[in-house]
C-alpha positions in Angstrom: 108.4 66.8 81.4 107.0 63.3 79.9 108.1 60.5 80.7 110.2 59.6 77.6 111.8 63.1 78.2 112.6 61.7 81.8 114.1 58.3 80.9 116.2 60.1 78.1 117.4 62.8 80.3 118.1 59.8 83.3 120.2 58.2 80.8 122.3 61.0 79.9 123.1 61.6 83.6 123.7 57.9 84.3 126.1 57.7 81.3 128.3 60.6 82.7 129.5 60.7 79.2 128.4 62.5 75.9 126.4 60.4 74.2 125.1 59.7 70.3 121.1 59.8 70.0 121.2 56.4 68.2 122.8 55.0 71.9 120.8 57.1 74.5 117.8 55.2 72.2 119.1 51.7 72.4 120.0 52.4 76.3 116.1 53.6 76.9 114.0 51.1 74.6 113.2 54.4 72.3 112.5 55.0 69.2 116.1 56.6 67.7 113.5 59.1 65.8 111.3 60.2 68.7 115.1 60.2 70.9 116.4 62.8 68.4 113.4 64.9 68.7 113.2 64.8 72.4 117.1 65.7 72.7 116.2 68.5 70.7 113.7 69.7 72.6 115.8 69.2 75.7 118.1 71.2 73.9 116.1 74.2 73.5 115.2 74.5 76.9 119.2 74.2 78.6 118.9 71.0 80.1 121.2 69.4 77.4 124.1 70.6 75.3 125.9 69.6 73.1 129.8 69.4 73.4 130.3 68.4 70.4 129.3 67.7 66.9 126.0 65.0 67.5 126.6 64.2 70.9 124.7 65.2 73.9 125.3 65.5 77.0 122.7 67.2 80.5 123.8 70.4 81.6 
């Protein structure tokens, strides 16, 4: 795991909430492009789901 992968994940888990990829970006200082394909990768490998439609949230 990078660390962009870390910080996105780190924010998730601090949040306790689901959140949009657009505000998991602004909270980290990423790019909202690069945070989409990182939560998607996340995503593919369990450590995020999704609970509902274009939220995210760590498993």
């Amino acid at each position: 795991m990078d660390a962009k992968e870390k910080a996105v994940l780190d924010v998730l888990k601090k949040e306790g909430k689901p959140m949009r990829p657009g505000d998991v970006a602004e909270k980290a200082g990423l790019d909202k492009a690069a945070v989409a394909k990182i939560i998607d990768k996340l995503k593919k490998e369990g450590k995020v789901a999704s609970p509902k439609r274009c939220f995210y949230a760590p498993v």
